[in-house]
Residue frames relative to the residue before (quaternion, step in Angstrom):
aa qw qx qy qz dx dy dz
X 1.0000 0.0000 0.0000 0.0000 0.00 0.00 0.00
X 0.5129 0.7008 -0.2894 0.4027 3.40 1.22 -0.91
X 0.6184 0.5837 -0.1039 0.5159 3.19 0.98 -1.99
X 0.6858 0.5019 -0.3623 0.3828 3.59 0.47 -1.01
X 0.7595 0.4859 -0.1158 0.4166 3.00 0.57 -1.87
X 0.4579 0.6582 -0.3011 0.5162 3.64 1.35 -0.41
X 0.5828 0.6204 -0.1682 0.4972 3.31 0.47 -1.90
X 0.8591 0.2935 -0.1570 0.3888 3.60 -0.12 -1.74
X 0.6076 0.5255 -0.3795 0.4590 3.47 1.21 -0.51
X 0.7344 0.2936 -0.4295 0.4360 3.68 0.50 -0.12
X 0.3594 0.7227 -0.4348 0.3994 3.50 1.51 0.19
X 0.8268 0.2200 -0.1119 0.5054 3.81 1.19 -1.15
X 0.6754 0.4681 -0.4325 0.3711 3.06 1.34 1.09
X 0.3479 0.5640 -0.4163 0.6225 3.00 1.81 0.69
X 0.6488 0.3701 -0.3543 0.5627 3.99 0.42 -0.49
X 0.5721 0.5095 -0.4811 0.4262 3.89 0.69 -0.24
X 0.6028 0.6776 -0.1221 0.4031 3.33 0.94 -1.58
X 0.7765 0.4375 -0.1937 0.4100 3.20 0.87 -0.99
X 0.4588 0.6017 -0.2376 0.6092 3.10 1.56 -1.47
X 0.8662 0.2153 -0.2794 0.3539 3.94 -0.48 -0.69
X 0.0841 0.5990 -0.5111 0.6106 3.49 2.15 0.81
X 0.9499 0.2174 -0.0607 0.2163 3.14 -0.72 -1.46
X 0.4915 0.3239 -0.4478 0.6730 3.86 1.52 0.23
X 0.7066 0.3647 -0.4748 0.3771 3.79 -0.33 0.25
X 0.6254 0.3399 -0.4233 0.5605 3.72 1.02 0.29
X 0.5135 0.5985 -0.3923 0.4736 3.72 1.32 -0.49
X 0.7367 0.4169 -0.2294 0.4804 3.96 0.62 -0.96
X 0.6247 0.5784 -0.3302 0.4076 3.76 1.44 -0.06
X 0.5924 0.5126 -0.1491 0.6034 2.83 1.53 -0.98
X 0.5030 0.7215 -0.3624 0.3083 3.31 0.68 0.19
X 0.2176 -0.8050 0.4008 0.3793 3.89 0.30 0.60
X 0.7717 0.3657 -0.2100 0.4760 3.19 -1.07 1.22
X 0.1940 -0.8434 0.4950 0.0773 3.78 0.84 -1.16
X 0.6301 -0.4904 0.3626 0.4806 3.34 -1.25 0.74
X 0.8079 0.3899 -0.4415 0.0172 3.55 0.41 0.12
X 0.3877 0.7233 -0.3282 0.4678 2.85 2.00 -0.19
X 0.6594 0.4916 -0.3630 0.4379 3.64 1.20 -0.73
X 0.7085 0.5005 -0.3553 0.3482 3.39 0.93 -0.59
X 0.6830 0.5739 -0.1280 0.4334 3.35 1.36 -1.32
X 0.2739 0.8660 -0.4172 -0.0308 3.35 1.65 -1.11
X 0.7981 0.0042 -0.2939 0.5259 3.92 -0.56 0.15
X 0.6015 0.5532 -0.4286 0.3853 3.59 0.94 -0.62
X 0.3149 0.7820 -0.5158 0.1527 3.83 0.70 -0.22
X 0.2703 0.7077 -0.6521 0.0284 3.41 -0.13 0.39
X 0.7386 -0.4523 0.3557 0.3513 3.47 -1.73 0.40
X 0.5477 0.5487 -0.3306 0.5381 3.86 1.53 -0.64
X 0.7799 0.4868 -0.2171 0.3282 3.45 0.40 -1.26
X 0.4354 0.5578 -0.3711 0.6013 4.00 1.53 -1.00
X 0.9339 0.1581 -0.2659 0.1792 3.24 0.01 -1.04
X 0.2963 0.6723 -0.4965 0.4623 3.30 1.72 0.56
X 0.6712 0.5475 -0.2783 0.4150 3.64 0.53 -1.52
X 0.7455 0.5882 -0.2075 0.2349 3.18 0.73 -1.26
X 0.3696 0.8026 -0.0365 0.4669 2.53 1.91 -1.07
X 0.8400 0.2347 0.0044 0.4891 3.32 0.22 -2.05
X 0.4849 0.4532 -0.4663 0.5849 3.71 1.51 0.11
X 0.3040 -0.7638 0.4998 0.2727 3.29 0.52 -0.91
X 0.1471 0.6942 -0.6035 0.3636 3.60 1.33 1.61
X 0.6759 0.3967 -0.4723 0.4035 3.86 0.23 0.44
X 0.5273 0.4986 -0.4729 0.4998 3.60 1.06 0.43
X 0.6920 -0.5831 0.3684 0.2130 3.62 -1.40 0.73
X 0.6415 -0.5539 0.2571 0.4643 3.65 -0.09 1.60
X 0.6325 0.4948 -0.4545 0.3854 3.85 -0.05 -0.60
X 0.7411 0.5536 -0.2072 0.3184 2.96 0.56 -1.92
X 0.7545 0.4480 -0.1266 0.4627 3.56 1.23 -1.09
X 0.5749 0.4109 -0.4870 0.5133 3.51 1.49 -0.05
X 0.6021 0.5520 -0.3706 0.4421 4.16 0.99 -0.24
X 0.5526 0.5941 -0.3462 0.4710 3.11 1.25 -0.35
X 0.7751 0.4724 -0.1985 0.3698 3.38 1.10 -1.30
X 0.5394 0.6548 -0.2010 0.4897 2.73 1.83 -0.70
X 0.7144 0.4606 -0.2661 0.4545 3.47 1.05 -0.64
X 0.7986 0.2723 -0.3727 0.3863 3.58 0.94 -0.17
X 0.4437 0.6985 -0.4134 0.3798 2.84 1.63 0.70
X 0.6076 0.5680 -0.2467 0.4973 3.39 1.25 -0.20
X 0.7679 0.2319 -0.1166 0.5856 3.11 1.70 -0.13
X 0.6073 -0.7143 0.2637 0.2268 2.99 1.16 1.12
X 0.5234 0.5570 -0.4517 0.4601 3.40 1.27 1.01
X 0.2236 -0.8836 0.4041 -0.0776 3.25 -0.43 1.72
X 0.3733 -0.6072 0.4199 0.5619 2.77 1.97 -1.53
X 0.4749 -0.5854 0.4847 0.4436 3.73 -1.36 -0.13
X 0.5834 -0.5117 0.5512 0.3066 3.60 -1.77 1.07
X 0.2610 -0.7236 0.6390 0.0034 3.33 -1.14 1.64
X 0.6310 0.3923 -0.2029 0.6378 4.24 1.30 0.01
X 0.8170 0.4000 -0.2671 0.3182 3.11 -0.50 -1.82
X 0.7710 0.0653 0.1862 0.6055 3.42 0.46 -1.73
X 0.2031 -0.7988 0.5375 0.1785 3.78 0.55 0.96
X 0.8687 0.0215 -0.1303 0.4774 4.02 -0.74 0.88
X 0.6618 0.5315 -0.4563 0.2669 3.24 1.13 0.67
X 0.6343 -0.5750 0.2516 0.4513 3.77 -0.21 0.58
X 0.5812 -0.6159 0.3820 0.3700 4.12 -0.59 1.19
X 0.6478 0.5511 -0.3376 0.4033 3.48 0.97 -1.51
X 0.7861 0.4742 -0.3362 0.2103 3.53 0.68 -0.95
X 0.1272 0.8926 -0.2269 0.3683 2.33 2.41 -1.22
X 0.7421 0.3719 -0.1546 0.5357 3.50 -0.41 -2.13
X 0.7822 0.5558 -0.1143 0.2573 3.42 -0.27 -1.21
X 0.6389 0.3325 -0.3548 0.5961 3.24 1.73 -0.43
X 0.7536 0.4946 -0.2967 0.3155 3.44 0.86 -0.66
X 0.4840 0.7075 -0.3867 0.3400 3.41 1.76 -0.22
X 0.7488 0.2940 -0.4666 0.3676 3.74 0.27 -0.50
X 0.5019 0.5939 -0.5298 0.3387 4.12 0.71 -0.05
X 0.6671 0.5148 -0.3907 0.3705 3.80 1.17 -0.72
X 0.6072 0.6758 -0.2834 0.3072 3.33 1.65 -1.29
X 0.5747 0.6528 -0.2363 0.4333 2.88 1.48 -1.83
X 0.7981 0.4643 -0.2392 0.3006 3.60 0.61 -1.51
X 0.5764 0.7419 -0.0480 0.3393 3.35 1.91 -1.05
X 0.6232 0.5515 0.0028 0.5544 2.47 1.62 -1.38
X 0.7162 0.3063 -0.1544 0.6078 3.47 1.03 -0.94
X 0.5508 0.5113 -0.3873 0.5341 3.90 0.88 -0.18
X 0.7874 0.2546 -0.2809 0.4861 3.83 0.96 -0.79
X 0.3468 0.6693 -0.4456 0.4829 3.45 0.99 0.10
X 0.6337 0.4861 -0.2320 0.5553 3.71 0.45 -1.56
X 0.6808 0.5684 -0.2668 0.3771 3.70 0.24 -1.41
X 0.8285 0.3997 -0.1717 0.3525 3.36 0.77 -1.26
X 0.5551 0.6799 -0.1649 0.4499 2.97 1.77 -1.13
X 0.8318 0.2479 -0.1943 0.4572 3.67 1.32 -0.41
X 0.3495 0.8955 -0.1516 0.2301 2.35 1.96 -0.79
X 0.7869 0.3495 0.1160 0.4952 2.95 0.76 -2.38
X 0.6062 0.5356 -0.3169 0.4952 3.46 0.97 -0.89
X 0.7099 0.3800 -0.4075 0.4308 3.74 0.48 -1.16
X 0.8399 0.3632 -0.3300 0.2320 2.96 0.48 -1.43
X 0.2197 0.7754 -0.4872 0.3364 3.90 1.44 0.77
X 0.7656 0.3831 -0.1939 0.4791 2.57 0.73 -2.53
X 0.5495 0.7022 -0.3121 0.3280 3.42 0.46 -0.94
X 0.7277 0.1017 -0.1657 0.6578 4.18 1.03 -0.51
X 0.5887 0.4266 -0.5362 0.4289 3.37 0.61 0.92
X 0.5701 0.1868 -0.3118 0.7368 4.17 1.45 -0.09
X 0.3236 0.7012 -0.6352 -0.0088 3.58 -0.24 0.74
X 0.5290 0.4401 -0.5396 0.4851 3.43 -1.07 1.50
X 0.4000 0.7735 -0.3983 0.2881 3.56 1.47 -0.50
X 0.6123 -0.4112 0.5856 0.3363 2.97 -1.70 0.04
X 0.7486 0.3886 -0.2232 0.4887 3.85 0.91 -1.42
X 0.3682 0.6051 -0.4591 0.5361 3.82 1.59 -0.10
X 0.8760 0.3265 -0.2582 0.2437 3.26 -0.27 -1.39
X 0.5833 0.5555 -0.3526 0.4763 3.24 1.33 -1.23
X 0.7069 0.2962 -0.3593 0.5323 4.18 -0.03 -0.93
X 0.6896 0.3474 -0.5212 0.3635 4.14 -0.11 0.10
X 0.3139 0.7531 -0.3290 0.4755 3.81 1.70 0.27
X 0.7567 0.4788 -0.0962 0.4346 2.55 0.15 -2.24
X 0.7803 0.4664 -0.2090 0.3606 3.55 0.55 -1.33
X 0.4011 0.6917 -0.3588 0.4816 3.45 1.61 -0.98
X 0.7857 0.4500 -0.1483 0.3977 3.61 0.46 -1.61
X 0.5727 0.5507 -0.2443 0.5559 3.55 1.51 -0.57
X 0.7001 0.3774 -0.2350 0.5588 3.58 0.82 -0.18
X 0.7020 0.4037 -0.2902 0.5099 3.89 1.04 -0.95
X 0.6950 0.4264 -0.3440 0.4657 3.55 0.82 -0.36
X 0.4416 -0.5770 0.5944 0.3447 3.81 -0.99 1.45
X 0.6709 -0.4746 0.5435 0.1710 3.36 -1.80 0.74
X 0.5964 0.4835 -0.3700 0.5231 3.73 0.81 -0.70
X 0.6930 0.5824 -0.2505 0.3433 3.46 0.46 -1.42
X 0.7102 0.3845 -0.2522 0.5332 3.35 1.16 -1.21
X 0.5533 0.3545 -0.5531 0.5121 4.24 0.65 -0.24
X 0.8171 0.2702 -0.4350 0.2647 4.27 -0.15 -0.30
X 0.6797 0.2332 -0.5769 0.3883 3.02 0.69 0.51
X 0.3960 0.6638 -0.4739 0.4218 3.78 0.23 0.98
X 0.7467 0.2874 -0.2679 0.5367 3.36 1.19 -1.15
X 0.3986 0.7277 -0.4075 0.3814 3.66 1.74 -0.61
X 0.7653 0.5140 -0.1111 0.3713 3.57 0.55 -1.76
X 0.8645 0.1285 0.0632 0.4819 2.87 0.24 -1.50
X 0.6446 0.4525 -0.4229 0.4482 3.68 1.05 0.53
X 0.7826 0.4535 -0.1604 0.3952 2.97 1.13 -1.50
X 0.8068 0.4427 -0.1040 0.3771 3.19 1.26 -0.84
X 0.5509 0.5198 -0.1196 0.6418 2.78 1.36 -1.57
X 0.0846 -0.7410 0.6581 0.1035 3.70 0.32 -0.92
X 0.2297 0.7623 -0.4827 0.3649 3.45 0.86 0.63
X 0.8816 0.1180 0.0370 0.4555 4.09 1.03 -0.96
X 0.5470 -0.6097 0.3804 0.4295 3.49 -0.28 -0.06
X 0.4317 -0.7546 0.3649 0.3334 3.50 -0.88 0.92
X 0.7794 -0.0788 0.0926 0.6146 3.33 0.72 -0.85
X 0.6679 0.4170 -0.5397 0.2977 3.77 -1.81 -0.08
X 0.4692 -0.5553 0.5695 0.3835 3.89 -1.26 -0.78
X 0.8897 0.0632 -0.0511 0.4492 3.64 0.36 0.02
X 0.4195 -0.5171 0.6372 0.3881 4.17 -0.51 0.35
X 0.4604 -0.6694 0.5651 0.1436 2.74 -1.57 1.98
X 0.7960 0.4756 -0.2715 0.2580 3.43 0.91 -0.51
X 0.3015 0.6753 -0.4675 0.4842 3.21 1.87 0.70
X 0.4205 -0.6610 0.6037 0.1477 3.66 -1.14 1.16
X 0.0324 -0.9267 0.3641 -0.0878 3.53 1.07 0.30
X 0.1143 -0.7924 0.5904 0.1026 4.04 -0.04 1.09
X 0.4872 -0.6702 0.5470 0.1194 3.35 -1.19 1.73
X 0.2811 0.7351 -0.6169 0.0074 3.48 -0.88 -0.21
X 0.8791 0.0449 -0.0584 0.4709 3.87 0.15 -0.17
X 0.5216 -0.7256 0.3367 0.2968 3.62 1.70 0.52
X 0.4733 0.5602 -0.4090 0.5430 3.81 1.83 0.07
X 0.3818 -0.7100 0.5373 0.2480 3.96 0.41 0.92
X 0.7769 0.3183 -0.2493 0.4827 4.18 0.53 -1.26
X 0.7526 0.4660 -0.2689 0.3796 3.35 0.80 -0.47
X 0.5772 0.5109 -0.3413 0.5379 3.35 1.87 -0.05
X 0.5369 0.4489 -0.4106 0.5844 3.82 1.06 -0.57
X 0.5227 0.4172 -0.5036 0.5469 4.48 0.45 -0.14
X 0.8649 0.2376 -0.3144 0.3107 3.23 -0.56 -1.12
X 0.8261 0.2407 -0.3640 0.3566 3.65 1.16 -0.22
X 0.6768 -0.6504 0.2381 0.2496 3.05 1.28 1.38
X 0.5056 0.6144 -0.4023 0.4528 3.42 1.76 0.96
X 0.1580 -0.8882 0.4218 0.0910 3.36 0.70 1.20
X 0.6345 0.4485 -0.4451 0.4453 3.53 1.13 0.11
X 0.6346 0.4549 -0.4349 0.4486 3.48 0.89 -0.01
X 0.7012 0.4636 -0.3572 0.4072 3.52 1.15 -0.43
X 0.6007 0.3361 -0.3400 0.6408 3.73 1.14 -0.24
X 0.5649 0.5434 -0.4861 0.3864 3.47 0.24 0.50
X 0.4692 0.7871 0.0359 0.3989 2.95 1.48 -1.25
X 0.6504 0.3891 0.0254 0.6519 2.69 0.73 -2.13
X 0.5070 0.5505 -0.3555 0.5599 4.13 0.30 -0.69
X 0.8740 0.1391 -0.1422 0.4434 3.59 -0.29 -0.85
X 0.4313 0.4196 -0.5761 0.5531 3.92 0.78 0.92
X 0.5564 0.6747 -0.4850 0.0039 3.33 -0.05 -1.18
X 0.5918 0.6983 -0.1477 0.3747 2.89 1.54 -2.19
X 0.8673 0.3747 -0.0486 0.3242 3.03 0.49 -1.89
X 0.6283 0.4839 -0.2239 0.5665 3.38 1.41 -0.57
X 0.5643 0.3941 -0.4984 0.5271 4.01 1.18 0.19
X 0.7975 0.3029 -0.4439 0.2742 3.51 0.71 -0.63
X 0.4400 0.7111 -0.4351 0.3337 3.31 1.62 0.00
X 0.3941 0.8740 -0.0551 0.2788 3.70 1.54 -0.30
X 0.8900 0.3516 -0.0185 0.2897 2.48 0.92 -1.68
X 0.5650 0.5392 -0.3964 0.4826 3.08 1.11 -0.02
X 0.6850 0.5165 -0.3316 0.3924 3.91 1.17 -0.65
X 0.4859 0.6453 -0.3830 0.4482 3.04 1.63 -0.66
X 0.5286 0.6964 -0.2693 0.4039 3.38 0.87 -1.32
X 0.9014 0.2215 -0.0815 0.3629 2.91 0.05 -1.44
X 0.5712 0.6425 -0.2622 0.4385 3.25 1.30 -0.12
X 0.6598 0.5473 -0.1797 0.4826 3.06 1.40 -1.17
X 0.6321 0.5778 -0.2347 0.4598 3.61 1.57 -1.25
X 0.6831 0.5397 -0.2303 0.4348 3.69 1.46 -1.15
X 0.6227 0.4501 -0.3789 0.5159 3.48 1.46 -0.87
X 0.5887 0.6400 -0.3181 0.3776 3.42 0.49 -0.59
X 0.7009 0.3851 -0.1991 0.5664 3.73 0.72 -1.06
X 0.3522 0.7326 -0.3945 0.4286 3.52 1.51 -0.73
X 0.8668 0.3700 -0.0855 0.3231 2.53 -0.74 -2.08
X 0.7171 0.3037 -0.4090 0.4756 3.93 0.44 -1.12
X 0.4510 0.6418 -0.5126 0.3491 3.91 0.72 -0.06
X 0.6747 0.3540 -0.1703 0.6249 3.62 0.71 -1.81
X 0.5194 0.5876 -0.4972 0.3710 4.14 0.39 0.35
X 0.8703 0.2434 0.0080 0.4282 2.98 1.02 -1.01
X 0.3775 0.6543 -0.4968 0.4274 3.05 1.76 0.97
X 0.6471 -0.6366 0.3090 0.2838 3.42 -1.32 0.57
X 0.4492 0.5326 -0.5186 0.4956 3.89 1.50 -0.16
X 0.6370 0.5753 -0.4399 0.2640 3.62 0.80 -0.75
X 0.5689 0.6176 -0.2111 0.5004 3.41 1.08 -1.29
X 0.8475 0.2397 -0.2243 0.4171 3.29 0.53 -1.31
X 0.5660 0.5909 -0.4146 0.3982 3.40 0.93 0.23
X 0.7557 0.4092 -0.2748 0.4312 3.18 1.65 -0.38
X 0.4788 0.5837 -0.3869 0.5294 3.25 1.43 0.38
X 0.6139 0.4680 -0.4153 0.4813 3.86 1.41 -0.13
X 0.4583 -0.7119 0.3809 0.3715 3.56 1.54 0.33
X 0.2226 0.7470 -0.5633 0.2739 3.53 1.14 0.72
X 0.4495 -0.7641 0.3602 0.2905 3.72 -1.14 0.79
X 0.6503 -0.4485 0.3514 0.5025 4.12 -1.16 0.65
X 0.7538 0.3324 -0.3624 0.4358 3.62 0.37 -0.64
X 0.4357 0.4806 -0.4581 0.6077 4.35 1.10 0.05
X 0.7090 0.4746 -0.3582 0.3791 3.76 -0.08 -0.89
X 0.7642 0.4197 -0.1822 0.4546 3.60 0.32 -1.46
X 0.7610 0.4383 -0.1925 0.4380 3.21 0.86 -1.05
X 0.7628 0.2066 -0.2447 0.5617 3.86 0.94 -0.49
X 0.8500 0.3103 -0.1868 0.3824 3.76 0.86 -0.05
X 0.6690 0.2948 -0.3753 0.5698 3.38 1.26 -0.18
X 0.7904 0.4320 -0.3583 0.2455 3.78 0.39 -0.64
X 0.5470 0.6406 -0.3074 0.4427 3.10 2.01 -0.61
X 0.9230 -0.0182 -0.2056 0.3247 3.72 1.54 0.00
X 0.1685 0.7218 -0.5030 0.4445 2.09 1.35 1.82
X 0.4727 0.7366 -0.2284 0.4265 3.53 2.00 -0.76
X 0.5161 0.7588 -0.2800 0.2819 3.46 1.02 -0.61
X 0.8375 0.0791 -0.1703 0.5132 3.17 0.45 -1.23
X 0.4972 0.6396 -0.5038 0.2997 3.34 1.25 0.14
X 0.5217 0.6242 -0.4864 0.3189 3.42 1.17 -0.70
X 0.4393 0.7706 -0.2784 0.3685 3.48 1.32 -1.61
X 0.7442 0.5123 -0.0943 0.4181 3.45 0.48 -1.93
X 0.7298 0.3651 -0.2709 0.5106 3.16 0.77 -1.26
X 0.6783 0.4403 -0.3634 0.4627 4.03 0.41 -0.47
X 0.6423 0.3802 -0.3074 0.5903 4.05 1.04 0.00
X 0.6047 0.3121 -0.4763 0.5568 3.76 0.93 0.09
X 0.6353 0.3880 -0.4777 0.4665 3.80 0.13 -0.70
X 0.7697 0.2407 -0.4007 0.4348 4.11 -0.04 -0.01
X 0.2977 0.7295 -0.4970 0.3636 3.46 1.16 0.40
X 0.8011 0.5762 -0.0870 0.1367 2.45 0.82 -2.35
X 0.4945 0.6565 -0.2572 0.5082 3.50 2.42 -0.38
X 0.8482 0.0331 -0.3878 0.3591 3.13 1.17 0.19
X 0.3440 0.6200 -0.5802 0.4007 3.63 0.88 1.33
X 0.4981 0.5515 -0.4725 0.4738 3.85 1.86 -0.36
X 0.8259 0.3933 -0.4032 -0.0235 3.53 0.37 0.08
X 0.2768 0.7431 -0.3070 0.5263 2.72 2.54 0.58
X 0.6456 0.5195 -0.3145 0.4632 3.53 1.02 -1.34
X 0.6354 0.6318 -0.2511 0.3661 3.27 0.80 -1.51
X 0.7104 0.5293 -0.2884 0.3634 3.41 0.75 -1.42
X 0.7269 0.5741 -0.1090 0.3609 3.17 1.01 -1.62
X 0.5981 0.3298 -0.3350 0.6490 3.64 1.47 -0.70
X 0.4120 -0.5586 0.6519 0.3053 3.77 0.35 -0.53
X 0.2839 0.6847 -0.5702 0.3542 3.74 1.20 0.76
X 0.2095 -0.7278 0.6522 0.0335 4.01 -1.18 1.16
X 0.3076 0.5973 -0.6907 0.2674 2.36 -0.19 2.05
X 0.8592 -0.1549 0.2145 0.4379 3.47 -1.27 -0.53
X 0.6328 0.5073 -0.1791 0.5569 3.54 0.80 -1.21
X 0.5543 0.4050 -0.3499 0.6374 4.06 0.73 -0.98
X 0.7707 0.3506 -0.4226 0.3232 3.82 -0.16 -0.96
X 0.5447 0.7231 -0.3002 0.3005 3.38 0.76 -0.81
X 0.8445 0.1808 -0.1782 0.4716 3.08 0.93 -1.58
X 0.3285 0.6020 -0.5210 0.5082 3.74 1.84 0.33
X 0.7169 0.4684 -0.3202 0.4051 3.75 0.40 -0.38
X 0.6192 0.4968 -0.2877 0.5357 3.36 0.77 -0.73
X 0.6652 0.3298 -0.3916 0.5436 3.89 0.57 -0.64
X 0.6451 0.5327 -0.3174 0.4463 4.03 0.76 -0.89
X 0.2519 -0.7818 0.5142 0.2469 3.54 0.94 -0.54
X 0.3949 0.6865 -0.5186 0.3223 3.60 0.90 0.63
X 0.3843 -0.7817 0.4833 0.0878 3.10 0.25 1.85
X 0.8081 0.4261 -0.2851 0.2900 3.84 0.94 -1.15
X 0.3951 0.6973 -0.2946 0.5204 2.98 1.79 0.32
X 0.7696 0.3499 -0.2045 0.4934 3.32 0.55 -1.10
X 0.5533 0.4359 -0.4694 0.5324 3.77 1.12 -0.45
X 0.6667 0.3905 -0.5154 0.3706 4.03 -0.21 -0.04
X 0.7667 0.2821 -0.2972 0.4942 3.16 0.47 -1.45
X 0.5364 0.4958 -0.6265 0.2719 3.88 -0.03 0.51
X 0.5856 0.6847 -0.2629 0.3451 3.06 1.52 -1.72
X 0.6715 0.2919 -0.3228 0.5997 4.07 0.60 -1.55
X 0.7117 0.4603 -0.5129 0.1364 3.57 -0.19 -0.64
X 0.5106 0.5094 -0.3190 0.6148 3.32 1.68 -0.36
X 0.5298 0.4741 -0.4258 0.5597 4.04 0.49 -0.21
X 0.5401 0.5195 -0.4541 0.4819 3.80 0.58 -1.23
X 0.7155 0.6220 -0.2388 0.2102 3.41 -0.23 -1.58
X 0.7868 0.3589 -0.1175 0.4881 3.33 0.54 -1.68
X 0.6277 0.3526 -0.4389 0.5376 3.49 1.20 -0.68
X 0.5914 0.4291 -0.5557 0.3967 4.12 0.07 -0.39
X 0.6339 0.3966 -0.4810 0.4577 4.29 0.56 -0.77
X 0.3717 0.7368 -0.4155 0.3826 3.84 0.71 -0.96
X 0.7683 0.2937 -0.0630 0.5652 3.55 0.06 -2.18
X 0.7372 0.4454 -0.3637 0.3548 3.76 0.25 -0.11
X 0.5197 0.4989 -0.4359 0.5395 3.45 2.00 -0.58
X 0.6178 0.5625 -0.3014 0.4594 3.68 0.59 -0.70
X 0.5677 0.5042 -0.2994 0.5778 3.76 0.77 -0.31
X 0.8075 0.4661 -0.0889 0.3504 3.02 0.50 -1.09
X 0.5453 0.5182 -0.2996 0.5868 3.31 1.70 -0.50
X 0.6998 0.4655 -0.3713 0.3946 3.68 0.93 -1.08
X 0.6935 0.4544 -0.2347 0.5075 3.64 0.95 -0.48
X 0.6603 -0.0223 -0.2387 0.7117 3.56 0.82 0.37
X 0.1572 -0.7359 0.6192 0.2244 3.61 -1.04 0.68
X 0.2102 0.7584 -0.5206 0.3310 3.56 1.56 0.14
X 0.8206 0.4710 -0.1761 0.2715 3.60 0.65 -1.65
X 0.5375 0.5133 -0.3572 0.5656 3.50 1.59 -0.27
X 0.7047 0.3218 -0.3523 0.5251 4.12 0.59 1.00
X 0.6634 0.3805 -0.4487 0.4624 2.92 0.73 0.69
């Protein structure tokens, strides 16, 4: 197991490696360049090349991707020239990370929670009425772009319906005590239940439409799952040892039918970093995904190198924890 988990860890530091290959030729190509963003009307011909200088873009392309590489490893990005004007990129990341977690977390929560159950019941009455209607339902959860589904959510039921909040993570006019930067889980632990159900009020929106497409796709894998492990032969032959429906489903079809959903679920939850930045935009929710694309219109290049960099870090460590899941539930998968 050791060996495995070894194995895969230099597996996602060669995909790290590669990736910061590929944002340091991505930021060259940039028109203009981190310095024109930094200097912007002040550009003069003295100043580029002072800056340039102190980035060190007049040293020879190797030299300057090790450079980049080195304060990336230490979490020197520079200061946000858009997002947060003079405030350092790293922190930048760092405030905006727990609003994505918070949302992610509750968007894949939702996902699983129907996900798996229908798509159970769903290949156990397949041909149903409740078959047909939730492989519909899902069809539409995948064909419909994620933006589309938060406006006409916040359209309906914010704007009209007034039924939810329209956009942000929390009423500015709650006095609200920080502690861990999860908005519901800080109103629990400091026992202000109106900031935590308040809180809670302004995910809802965004984190159902953040959903849908894992739901989808979760639901569609358990489903194909299950009638697969229906019709495998332990199934048959466990039921010819007169073992009971609840022994059968529960130790032999769901335990491997669980496999590739686990798979699914750890590639939809890092999916989910980039459907946060449509969702994000549209509620005006500050999180990662909002900073991203506030950066991209700001051009604050040192912004977007962090939060591209962890959100790709996010990734490989969330597959990482799902290859590792996955080995304990089939040790089949740690030899190969």
């Amino acid at each position: 197991m050791v060996r495995f988990i070894v194995r895969r860890m230099l597996q996602m530091a060669g995909v790290l490696v590669i990736l910061s290959v590929l944002l340091f030729v991505w930021l060259k190509a940039l028109p203009g360049g981190p310095v024109s963003a930094i200097l912007g009307e002040r550009a003069t011909p003295s100043r580029r090349a002072a800056l340039e200088a102190a980035l060190g873009l007049d040293q020879p392309i190797h030299v300057q991707y090790l450079r980049f590489l080195d304060r990336a490893l230490h979490g020197d990005f520079g200061a946000s020239t858009g997002v947060l004007p003079g405030e350092d990129a790293f922190h930048v990341f760092l405030i905006r990370l727990p609003a994505t977690i918070e949302l992610s977390i509750v968007a894949i929560t939702l996902a699983v929670a129907l996900g798996i159950p229908l798509g159970y019941f769903a290949a156990r009455r397949k041909g149903s009425l409740l078959d047909s209607g939730a492989v519909v339902f899902s069809l539409i959860g995948v064909a419909v772009p994620v933006f589309f589904t938060a406006f006409l959510l916040k359209y309906f039921v914010a704007v009209q319906w007034q039924l939810l909040p329209v956009s942000g993570r929390q009423d500015a006019r709650l006095d609200a005590t920080r502690v861990t930067g999860l908005f519901v889980l800080d109103g629990i632990l400091t026992r202000e239940w109106d900031a935590a159900w308040d809180a809670t009020l302004h995910l809802i929106l965004p984190a159902l439409a953040l959903a849908t497409i894992p739901f989808a796709v979760i639901f569609r894998i358990t489903r194909a799952s299950v009638l697969d492990t229906l019709d495998a032969d332990f199934v048959r032959t466990a039921e010819s040892k007169g073992l009971t429906t609840k022994v059968i489903r529960g130790r032999h079809v769901l335990r491997n039918a669980m496999l590739p959903v686990v798979t699914t679920i750890g590639l939809s939850l890092g999916g989910l970093l980039a459907g946060a930045i449509l969702t994000e935009t549209v509620f005006s929710f500050p999180g990662i995904g909002d900073a991203i694309a506030q950066g991209y219109r700001e051009k604050d290049y040192a912004v977007l190198q962090v939060l591209i960099l962890a959100s790709a870090a996010i990734f490989v460590i969330i597959n990482l924890a799902v290859d590792i899941a996955y080995a304990i539930i089939d040790p089949r998968i740690r030899t190969r």
